[in-house]
KETORGU-731762 format. One record per residue: residue in three letters; x, y, z of N, C-alpha, C, CB in turn. Coordinates in Angstrom, 2 decimals. Glycine has a CB too. Layout:
N
NODE  ALA  X  Y  Z  X  Y  Z  X  Y  Z  X  Y  Z
...
REM end
This chain:
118
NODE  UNK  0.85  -1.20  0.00  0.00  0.00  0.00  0.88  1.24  0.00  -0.96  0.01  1.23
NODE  UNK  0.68  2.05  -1.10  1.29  3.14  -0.83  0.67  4.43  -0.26  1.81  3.36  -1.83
NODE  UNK  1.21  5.11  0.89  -0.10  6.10  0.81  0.40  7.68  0.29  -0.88  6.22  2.53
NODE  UNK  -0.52  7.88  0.52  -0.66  9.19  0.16  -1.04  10.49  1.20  -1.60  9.07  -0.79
NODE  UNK  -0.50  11.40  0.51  0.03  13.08  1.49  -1.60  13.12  0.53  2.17  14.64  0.98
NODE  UNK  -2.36  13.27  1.29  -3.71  13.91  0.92  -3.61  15.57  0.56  -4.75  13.67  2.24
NODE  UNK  -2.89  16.32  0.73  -2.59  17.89  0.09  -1.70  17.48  -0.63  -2.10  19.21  1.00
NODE  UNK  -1.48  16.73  -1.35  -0.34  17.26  -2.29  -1.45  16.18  -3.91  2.00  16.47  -1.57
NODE  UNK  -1.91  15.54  -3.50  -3.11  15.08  -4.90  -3.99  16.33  -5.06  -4.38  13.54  -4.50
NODE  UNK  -4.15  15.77  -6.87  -4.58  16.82  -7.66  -6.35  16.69  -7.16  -4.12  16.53  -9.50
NODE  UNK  -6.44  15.60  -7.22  -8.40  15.50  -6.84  -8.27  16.26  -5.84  -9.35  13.85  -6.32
NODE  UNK  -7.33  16.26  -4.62  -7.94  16.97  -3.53  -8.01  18.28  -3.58  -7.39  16.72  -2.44
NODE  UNK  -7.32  18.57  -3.74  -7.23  20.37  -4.64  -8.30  20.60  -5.34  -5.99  20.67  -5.91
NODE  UNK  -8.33  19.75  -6.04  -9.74  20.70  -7.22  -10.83  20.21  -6.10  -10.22  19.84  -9.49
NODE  UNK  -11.18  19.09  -5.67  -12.54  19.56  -4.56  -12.76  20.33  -3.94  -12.86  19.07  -3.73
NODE  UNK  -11.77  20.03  -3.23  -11.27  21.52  -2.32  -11.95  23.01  -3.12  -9.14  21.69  -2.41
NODE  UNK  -11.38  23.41  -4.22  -11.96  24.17  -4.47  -13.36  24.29  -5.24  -11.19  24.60  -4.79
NODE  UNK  -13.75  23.35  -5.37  -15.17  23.17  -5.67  -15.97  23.40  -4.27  -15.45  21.65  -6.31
NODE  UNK  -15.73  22.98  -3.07  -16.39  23.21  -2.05  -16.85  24.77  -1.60  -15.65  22.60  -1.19
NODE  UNK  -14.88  25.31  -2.13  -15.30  26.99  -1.55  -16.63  27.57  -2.68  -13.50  28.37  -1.77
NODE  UNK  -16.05  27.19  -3.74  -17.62  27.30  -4.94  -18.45  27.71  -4.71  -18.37  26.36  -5.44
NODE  UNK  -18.96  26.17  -3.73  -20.59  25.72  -3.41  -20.49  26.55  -2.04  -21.06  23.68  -3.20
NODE  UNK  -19.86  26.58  -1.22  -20.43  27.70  -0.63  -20.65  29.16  -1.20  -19.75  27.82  0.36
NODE  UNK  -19.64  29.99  -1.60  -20.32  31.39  -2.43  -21.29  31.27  -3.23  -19.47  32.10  -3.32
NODE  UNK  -21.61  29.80  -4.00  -22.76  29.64  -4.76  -23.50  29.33  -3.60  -22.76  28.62  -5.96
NODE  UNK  -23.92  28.45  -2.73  -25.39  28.76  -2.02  -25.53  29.99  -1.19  -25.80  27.62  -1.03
NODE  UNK  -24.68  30.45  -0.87  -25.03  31.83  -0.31  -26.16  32.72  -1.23  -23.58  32.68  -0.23
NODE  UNK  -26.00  32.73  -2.25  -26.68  33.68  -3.27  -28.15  32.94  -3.13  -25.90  33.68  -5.02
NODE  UNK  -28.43  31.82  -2.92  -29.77  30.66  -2.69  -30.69  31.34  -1.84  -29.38  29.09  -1.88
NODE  UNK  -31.94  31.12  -2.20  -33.29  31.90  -1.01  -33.23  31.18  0.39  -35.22  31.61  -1.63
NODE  UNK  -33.10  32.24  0.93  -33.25  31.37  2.87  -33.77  30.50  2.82  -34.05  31.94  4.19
NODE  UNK  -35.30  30.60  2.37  -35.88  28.68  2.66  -34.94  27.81  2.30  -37.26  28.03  1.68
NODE  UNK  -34.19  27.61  1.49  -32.90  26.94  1.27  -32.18  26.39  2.11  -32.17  27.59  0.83
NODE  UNK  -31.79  27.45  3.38  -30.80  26.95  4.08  -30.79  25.58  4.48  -30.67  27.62  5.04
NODE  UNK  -32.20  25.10  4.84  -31.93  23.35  5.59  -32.57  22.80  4.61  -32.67  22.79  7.30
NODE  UNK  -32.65  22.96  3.34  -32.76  22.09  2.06  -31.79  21.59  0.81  -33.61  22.68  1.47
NODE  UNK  -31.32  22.65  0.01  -30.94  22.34  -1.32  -28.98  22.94  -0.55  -32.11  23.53  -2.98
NODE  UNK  -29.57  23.94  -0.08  -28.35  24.88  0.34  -27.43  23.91  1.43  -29.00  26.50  1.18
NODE  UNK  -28.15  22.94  1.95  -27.46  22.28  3.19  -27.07  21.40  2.26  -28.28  21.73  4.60
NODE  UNK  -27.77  20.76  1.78  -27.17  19.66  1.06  -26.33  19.36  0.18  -27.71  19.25  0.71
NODE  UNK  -25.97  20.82  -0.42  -24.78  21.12  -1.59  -23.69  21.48  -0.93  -25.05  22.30  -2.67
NODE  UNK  -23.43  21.73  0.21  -22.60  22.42  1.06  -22.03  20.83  1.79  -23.52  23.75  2.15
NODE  UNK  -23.31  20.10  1.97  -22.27  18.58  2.73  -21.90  18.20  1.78  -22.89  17.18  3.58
NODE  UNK  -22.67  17.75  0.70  -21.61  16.65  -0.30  -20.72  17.36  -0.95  -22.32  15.76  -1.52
NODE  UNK  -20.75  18.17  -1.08  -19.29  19.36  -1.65  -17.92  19.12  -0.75  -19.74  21.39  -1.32
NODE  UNK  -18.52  18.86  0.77  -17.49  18.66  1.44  -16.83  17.33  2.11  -17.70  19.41  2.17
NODE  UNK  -17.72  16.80  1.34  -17.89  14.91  1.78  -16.64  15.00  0.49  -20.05  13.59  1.36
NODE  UNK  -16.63  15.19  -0.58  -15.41  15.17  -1.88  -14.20  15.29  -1.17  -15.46  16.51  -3.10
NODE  UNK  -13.81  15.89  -1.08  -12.21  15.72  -0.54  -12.32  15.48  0.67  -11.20  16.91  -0.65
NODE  UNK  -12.77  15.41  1.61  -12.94  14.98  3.10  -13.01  13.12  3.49  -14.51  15.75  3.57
NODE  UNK  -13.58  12.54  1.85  -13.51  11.13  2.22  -11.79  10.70  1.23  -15.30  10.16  1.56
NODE  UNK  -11.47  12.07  0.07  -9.86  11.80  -0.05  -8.85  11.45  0.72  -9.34  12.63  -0.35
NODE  UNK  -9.40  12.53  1.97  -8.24  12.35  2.60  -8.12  11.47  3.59  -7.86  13.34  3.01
NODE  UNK  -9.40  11.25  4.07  -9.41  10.03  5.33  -8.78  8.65  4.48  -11.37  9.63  6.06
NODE  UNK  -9.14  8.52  3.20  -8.94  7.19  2.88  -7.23  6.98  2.25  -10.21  6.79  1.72
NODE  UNK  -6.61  8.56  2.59  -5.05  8.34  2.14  -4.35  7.96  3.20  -4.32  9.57  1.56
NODE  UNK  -5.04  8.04  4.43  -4.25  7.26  5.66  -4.78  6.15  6.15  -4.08  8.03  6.85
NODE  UNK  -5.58  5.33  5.18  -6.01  4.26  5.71  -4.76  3.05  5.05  -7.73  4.08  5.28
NODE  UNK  -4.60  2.09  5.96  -3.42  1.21  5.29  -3.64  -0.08  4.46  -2.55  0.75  6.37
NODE  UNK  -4.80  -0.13  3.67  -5.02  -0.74  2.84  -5.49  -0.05  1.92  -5.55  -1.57  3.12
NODE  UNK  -5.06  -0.92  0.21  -5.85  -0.06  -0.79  -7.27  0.03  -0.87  -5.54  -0.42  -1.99
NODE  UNK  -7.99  -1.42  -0.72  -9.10  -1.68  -0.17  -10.31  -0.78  0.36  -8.72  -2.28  0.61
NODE  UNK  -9.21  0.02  1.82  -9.89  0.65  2.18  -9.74  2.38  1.55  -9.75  0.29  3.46
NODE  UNK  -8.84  2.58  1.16  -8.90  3.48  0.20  -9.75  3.75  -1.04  -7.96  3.42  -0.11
NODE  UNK  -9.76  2.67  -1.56  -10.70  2.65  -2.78  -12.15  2.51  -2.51  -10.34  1.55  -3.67
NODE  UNK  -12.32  2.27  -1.44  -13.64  2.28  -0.62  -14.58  3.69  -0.34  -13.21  1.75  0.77
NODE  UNK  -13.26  4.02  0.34  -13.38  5.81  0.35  -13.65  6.81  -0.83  -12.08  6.36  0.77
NODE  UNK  -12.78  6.33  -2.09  -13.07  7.12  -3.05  -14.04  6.69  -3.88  -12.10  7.40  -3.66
NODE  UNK  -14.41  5.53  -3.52  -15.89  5.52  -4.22  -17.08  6.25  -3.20  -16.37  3.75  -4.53
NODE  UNK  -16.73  6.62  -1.76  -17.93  7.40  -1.62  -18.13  8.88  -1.94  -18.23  7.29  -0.43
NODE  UNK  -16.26  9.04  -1.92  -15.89  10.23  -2.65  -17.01  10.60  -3.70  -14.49  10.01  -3.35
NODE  UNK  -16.76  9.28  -4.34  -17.19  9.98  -6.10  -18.91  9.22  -6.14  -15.71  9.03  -7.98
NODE  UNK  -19.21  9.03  -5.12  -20.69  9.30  -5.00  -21.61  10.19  -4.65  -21.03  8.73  -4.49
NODE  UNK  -20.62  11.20  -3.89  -20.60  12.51  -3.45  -20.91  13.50  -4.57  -19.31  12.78  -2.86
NODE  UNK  -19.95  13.11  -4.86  -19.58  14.02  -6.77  -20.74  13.99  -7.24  -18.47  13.16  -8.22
NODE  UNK  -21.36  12.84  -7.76  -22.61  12.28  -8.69  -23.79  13.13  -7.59  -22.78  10.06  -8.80
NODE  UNK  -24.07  13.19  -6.70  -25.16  13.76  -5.77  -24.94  14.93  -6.27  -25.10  13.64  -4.17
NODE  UNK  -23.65  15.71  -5.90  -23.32  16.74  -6.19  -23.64  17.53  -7.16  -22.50  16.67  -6.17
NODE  UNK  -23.81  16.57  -8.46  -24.28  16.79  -10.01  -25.17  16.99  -9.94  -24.26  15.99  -10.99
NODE  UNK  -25.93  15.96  -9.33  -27.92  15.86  -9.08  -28.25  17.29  -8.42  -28.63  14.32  -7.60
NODE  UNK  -27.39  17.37  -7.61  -28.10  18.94  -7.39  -28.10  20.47  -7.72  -28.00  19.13  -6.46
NODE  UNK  -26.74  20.01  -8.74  -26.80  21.24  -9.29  -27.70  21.32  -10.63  -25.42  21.66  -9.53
NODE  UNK  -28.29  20.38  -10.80  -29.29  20.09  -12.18  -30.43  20.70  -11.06  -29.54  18.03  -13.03
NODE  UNK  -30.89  20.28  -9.82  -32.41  20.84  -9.59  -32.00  22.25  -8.87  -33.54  19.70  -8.46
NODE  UNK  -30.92  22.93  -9.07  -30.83  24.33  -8.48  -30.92  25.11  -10.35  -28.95  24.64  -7.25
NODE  UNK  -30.37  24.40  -11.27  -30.66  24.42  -12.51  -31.76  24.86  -12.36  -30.54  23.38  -13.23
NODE  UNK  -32.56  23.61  -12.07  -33.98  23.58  -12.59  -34.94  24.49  -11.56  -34.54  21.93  -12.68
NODE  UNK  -34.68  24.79  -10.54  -35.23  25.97  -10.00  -34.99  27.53  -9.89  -35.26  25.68  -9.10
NODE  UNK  -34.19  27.63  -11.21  -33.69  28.90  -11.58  -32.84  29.56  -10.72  -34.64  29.71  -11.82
NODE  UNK  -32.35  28.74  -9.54  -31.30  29.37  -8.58  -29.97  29.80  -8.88  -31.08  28.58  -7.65
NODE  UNK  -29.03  29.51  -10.28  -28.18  29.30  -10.85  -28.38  29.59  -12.44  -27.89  28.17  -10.44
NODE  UNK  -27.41  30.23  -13.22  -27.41  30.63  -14.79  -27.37  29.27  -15.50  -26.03  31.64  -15.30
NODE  UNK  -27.44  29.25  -16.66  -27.18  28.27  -17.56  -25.40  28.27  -17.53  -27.98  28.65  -19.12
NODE  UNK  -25.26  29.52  -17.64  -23.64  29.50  -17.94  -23.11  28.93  -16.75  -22.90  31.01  -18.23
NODE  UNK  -23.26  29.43  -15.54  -23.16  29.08  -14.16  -23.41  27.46  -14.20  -24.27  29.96  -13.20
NODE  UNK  -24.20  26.89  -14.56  -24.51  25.20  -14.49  -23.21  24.74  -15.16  -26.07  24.56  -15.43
NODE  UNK  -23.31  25.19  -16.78  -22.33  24.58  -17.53  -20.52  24.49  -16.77  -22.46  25.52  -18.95
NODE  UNK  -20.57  25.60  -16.21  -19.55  25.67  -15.40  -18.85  24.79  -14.52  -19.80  26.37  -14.87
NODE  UNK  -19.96  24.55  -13.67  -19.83  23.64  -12.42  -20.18  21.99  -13.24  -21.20  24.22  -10.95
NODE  UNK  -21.01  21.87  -14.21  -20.75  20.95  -14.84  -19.52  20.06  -15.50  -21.29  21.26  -15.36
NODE  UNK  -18.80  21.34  -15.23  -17.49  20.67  -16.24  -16.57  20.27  -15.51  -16.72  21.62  -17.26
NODE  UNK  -16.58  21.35  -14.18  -15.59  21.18  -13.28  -15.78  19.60  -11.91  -15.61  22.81  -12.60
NODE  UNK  -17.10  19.41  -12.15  -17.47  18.20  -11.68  -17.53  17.10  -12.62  -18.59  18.33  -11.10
NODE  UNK  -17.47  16.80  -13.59  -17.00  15.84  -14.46  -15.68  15.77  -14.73  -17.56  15.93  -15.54
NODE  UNK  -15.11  16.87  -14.59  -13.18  16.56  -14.55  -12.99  15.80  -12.89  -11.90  18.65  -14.61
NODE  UNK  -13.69  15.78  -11.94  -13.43  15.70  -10.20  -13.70  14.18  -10.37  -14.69  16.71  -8.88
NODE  UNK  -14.82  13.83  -11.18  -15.38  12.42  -11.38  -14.55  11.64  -12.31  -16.83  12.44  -11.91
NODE  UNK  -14.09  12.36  -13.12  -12.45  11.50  -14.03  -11.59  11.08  -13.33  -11.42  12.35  -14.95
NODE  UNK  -11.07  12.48  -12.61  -9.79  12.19  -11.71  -10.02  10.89  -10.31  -9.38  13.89  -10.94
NODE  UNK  -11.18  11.08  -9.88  -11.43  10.38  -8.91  -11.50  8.95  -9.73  -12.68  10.92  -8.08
NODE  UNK  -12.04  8.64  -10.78  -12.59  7.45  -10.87  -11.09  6.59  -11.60  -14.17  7.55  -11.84
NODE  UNK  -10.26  7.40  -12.33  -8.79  6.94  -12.86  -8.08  6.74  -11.64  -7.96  8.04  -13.84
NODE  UNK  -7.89  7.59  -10.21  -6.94  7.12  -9.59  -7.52  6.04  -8.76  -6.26  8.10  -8.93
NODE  UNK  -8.99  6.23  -8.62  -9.21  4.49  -7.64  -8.92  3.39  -8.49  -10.98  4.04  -7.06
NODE  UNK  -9.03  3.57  -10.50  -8.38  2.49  -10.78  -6.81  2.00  -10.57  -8.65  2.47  -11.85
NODE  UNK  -5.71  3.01  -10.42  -4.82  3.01  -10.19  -4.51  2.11  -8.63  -4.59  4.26  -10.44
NODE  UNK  -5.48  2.20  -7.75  -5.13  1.88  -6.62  -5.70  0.23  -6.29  -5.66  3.03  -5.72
NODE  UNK  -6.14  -0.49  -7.33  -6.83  -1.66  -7.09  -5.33  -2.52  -7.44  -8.40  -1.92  -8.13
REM end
């Protein structure tokens, strides 16, 4: 098992900054929000690199690759909700396409290095 310095991988970085994102993006969200769409983009935003890094000090790959698949189930939620903040006009088209892209590069990187680690 080799592990890994969880700050020095590229996935963790770009979540990382996808998280600060989703927070300045739900801030702009209607108060009723806060314990709905707004809470929930704000945990799994931060569930992304938060299950990176727990699973770079775990001492099996096993359990690493475990981790980054909840990682990158996170991600996929993550997607789901920026399609119904889409779809409730909370967010631009351009703004979607955005975060669209940058969460399908998070879901590459994540899903190439858990193959790397089997």
């Amino acid at each position: 098992m080799v592990k890994h310095n969880f700050r020095k991988l590229k996935i963790w970085k770009e979540s990382l900054e996808l998280v600060f994102e989703t927070y300045r993006l739900t801030k702009k969200f209607p108060n009723d929000e806060r314990f709905g769409l707004t809470s929930q983009l704000n945990r799994c935003s931060v569930s992304i690199p938060s299950n990176i890094a727990e699973g770079s000090s775990k001492s099996s790959d096993k359990h690493f690759k475990t981790l980054l698949e909840t990682s990158l189930g996170s991600a996929f939620e993550w997607e789901t909700q920026i399609v119904i903040a889409k779809g409730l006009e909370y967010i631009t088209n351009d703004k979607f396409n955005e975060l669209e892209k940058s969460i399908h590069e998070i879901q590459k990187m994540i899903s190439g290095f858990k193959e790397k680690s089997q």
